[in-house]
N, C-alpha and C positions, 0 to 999 in steps of 0.2 A: 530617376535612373531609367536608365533602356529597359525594353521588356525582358529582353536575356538576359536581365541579372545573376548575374552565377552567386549561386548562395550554397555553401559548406555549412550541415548540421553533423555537428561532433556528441557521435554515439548513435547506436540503433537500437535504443532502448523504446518502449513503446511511445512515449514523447514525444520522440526524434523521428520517430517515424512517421506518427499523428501530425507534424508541423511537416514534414517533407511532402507529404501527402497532398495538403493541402498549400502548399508553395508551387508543387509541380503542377498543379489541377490549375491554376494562376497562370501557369505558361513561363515561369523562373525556370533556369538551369540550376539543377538542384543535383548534388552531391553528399553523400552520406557517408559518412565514414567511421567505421567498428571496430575496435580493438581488438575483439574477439573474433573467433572463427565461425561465429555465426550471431546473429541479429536476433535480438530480444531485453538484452540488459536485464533487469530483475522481472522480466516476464518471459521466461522462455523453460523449453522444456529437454532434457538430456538423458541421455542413458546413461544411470548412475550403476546398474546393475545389468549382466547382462539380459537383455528383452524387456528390463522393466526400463522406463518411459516417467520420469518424474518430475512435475514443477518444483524448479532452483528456489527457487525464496518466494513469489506471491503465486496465490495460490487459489481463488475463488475470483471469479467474474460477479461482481457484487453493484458499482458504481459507473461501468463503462457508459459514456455518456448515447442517448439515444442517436443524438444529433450526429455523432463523428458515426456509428455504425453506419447510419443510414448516406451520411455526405462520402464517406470514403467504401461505400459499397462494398461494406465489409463481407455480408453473408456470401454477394456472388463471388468472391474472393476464398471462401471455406471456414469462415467464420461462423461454429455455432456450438451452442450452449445447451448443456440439457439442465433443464430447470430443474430445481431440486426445494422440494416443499413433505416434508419440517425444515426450515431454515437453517435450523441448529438442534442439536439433545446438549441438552448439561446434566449427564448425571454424577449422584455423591460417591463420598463413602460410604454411607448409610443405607444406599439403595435408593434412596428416593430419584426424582430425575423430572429436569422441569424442562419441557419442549415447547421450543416457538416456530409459529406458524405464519405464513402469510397474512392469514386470516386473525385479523384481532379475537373476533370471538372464541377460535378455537384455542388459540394460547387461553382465554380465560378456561373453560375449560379443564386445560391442564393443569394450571396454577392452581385451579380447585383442589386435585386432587392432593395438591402438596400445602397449601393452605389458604381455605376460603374464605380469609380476610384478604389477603391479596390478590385474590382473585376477582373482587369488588373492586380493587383499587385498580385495576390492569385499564379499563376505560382510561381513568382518568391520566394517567400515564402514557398511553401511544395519545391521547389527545395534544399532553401538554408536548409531546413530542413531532406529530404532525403537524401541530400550530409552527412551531420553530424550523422545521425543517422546509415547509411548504414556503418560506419567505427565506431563507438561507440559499436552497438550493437553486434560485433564481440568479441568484452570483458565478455559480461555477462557469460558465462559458463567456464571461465577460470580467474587464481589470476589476479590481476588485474594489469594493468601498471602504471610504473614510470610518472611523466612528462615526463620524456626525453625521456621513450621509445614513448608515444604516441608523442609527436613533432616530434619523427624519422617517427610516423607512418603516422602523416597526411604531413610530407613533403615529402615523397615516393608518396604520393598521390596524391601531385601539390596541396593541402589542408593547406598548414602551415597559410597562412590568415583566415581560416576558424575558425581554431583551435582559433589563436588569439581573433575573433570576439568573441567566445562561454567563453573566460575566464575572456575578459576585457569589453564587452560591457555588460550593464544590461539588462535586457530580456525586461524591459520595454520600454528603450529606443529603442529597435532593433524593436519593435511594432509599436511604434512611427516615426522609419524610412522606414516603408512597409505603414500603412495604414494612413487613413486621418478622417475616421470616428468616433465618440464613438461608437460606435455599436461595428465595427467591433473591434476597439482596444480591447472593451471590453470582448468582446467573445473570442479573440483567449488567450486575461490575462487568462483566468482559466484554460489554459492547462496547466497551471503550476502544478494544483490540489493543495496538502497545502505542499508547498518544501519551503515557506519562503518567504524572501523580493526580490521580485522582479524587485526593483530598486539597487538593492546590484552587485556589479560585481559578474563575476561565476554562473550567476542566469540562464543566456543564457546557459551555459555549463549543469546545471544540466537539465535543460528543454530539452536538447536533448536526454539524456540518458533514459528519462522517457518518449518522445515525440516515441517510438518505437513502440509503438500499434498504431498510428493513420497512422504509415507507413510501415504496415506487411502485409507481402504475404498473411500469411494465417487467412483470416477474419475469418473463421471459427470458431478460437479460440477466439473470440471476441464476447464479449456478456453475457447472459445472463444465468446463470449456472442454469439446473435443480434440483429443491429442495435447492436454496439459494446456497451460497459461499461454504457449509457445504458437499455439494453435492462435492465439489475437495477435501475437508478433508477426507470423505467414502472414499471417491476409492483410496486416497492415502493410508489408515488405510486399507483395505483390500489388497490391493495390496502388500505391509510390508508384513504383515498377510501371505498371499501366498508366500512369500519368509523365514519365517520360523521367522520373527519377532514377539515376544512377546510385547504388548501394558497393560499395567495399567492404570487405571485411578484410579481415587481420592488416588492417590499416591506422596503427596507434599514433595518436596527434601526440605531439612530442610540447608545440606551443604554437601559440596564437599569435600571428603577426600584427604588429601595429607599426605604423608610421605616422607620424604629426597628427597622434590623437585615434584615429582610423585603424580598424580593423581592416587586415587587404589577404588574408588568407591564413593559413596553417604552416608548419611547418612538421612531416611524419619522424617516427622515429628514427628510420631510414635515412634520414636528408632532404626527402623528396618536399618539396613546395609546390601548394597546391594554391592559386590568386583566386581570390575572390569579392564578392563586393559587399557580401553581407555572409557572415558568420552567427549561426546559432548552436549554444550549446547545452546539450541535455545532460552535461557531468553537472555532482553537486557542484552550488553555489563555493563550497572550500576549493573544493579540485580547480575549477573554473579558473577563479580569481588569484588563489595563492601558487597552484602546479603549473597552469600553461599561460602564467602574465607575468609580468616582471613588477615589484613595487614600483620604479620609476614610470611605469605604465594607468595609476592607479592613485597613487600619492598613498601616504603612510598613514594618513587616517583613514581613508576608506580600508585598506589593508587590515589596519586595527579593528574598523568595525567586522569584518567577513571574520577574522580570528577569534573576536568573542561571540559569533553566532555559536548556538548550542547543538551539540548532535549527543546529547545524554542516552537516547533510548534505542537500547540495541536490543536484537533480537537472535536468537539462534536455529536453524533449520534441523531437526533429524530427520532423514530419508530412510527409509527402507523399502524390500522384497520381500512380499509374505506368499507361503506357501499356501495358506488358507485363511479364511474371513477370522477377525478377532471376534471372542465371544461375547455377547453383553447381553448375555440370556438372562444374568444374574440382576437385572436394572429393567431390560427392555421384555422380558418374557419366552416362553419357548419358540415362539411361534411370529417372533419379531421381521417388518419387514426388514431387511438388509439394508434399504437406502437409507433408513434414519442413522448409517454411519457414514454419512459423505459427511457432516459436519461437525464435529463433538466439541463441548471447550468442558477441560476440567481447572476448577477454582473453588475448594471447598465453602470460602468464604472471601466476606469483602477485606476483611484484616490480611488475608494470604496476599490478596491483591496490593494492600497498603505496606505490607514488610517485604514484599516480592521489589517494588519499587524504592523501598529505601534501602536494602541491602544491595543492588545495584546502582546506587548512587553513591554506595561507599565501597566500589570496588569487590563488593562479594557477591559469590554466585548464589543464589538466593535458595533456600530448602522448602522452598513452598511458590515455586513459580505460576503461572497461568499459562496453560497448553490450548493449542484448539489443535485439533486430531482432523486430520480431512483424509478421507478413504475415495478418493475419486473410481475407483475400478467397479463397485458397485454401481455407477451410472455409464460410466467409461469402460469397458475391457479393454480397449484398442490399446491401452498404454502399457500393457502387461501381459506374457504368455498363454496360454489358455488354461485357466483354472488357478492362476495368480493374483495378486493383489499388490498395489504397491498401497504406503502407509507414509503420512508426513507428519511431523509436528512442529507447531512455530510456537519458539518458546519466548512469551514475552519478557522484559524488565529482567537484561543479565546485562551485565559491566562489560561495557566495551572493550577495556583491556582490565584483568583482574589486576588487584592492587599487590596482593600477598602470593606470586605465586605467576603460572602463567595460563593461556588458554590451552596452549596444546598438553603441556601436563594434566589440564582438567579435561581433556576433549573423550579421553574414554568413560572414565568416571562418570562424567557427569551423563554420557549416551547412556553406560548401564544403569543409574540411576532412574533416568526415565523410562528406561523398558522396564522396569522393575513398577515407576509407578503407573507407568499402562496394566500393569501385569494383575492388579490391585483393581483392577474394572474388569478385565477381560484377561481370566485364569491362563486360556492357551497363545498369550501374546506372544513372550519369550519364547515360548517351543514351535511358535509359528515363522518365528523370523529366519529367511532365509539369510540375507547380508543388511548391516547398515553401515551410515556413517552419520557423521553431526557435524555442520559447517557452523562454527562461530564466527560471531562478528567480524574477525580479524580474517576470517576465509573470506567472511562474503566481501567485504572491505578489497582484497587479493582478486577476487574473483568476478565480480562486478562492475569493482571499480567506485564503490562506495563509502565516502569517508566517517571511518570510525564503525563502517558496516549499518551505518542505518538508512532503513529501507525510503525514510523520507524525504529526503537529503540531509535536512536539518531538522530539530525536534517539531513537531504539534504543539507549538504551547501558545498560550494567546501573543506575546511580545513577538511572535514569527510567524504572525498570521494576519490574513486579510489585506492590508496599505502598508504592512509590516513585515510581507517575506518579499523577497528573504530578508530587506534591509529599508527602514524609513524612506522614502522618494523615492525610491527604487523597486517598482512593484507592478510596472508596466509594461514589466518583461526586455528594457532596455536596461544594459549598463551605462558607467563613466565613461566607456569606450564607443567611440562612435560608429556604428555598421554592426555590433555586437549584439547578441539578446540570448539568454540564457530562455528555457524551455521546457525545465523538466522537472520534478517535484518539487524543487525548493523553491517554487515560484506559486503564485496564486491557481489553485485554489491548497496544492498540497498535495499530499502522497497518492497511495492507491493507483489500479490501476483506473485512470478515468478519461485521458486523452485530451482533459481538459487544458494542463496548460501548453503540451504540444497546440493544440486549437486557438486560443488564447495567443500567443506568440506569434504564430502564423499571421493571424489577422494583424497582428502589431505593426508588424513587417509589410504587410498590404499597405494597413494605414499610411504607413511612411512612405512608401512607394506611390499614395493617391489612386490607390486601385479598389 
């Protein structure tokens, strides 16, 4: 094709941006188009309140990859992070409270404190977990591998038991074979964040691939984004921008045009038609294929297979405005720094974790969920008035539509339940709060543009993962549609914010163009 390829990337999610980016920096005419009124998709940040400033659904800069910061000149663009080291507090009911650190030894340490059998055992734990990660996270910027090529790759490595351990043992049991404690069991359960059942085989294997920020060089990238998550959307959106990328917003693609096989452009919800030569889209792999294509465009089997992909694991946001810091003097001591609440996850135990996940896979809202609490205003004030706080919590493993019952019937209930159980850590929660709300699945699903509301497009589970997402042979970021390529989490390597399969795609798109 010509070098002015006009190429249409559908959504300005962080993906779509990451690929426009790097399409436009190529010398493509590149066009981005946003259903919303403003650019970010599940990485962007809104006034939810008035003056308070809060990330929509993702919520830590954890995995953003080195490579796209540095190729899409993110920082000179207004890209930056203020690092945030404890990583994480987890603390109990009990009072007790287990902290991790950048630094392995100083988690040991703490673990002492809460039981110094596991605190012997903590070596050998980020080892076997460094070993896995340090040969995993060599994948993320490139199509993904076979089985067999990764067994070739971890038995080059004197790794093939390893390999074994990540696909057949469950993440909980490998928990239960390091530590001795609930505490500790229960704290390192939420490193999982919301990937699924964690007593399921393969659970270990995805845990590693996601366990890459808690073992990256460069902390720096870690943390706590200026101006919310929305702060990496800007500077990806101007950075495009400076490469000669045109961006639309309130611009909703209604359907993707094909002729004799070929992608040749969009079609808005407007009427308006927009030609093109290469269309990539950063909607889930559902939205993609069954909303803006026609089955005659796909055939009924491919159709069938997108329809039994899994999007089981949904999650739900509370926002709020706090008039004052929450207390957790009662855990952390009088005299506690305040930043060890930019991170918190509550999870009394690994069983909370294992009934949190089977009560939402049968449609009930779970009584013992898994929370991570992020207080960005503590690093951040910019996102809140002076002397304010804003407060989030991502609640993992709730039923994407309730079975018995509906979400919006549940949407206050379950908000005050969980100020209630913040309130149970931190006395003056509830009398702190100035407004909230709780967007469930089915909001963020509405609001996003996410099918079934999940944040990854489709589940974390090993069958949709690696040469497997989002669909067997299909995993090279090309469709059955020819000039098409999908771009955005459901595709290799996966969720999070990592800009990885934006990059990914991009390059796909090179490749086929011989550039």
């Amino acid at each position: 094709m010509a070098e002015n390829s006009r190429v249409v990337v559908i959504g300005a999610g962080h993906n779509g941006l990451v690929a426009a980016g790097y399409l436009g920096r190529a010398g493509l005419d590149v066009q981005v188009l946003e259903r919303r009124d403003v650019v970010g998709g599940a990485a962007v940040t809104e006034e939810w309140f008035p003056g308070f400033h809060i990330s929509t659904c993702s919520y830590v800069c954890h995995i953003l990859q080195q490579k796209v910061i540095d190729e899409l000149e993110l920082r000179q663009h207004g890209f930056h992070v203020h690092p945030i080291d404890p990583s994480r507090v987890h603390p109990f009911p009990n009072g007790k409270v287990v902290t991790f650190w950048h630094d392995d030894e100083k988690t040991v340490d703490e673990i002492r404190k809460v039981s110094p059998e596991d605190a012997d055992a903590w070596m050998d734990w980020a080892d076997f977990w460094h070993r896995a990660v340090g040969i995993l996270s060599d994948y993320y910027l490139r199509r993904p591998p076979s089985l067999a090529e990764l067994t070739e790759r971890f038995r080059a490595e004197g790794e093939e038991e390893l390999l074994e351990t990540l696909l057949t043992v469950p993440f909980k049991d490998l928990i239960e074979q390091f530590f001795v404690s609930d505490e500790v069991r229960a704290a390192v359960s939420t490193s999982t964040w919301d990937m699924g059942d964690i007593g399921a085989p393969g659970s270990a294997y995805i845990t590693a691939l996601y366990r890459f920020s808690a073992f990256r060089e460069d902390t720096e990238n870690y943390g706590i984004v200026r101006g919310g998550m929305g702060g990496i959307t800007q500077s990806l959106a101007r950075s495009a921008e400076a490469s000669g990328v045109s961006i639309r917003t309130g611009a909703e693609v209604d359907r993707i045009l094909v002729e004799r096989g070929r992608a040749v452009g969009v079609q808005l919800a407007d009427g308006e038609v927009i030609e093109a030569d290469i269309v990539l889209s950063n909607a889930d792999p559902k939205r993609t294929f069954l909303k803006l294509l026609d089955e005659s465009d796909l055939g009924a089997e491919f159709v069938a297979a997108v329809n039994a992909l899994k999007t089981d694991s949904a999650s739900a946001k509370f926002l709020c405005a706090l008039r004052e810091l929450p207390d957790f003097s009662g855990h952390l001591g009088a005299d506690y720094n305040p930043e060890y609440l930019a991170m918190m996850s509550l999870c009394p135990s690994v069983e909370n974790a294992q009934r949190s996940w089977n009560d939402a896979q049968a449609g009930r809202l779970p009584d013992t969920p898994i929370i991570q609490v992020q207080l960005p205003t503590v690093y951040d004030p910019t996102v809140a008035p002076e002397g304010g706080h804003v407060l989030s919590m991502w609640i993992f493993f709730v039923p994407p539509h309730i079975r018995d019952g509906s979400w919006e019937e549940m949407r206050r209930p379950f908000g005050e339940w969980l100020i209630d159980e913040l309130t149970k850590y931190a006395p003056n929660f509830r009398d702190s709060i100035i407004d909230w709300t709780l967007l469930t699945p089915e909001d963020i699903e509405e609001r996003i543009g996410l099918t079934d509301g999940n944040i990854r497009h489709i589940d974390l589970i090993p069958q949709q993962m690696m040469s497997r997402r989002p669909l067997p042979g299909w995993s090279d970021y090309r469709t059955p549609i020819e000039g098409l390529y999908l771009c955005g989490a459901g595709t290799h390597p996966g969720g999070e914010v990592t800009g990885a399969p934006g990059h990914n795609a991009a390059h796909a798109v090179l490749e086929q163009l011989g550039r």
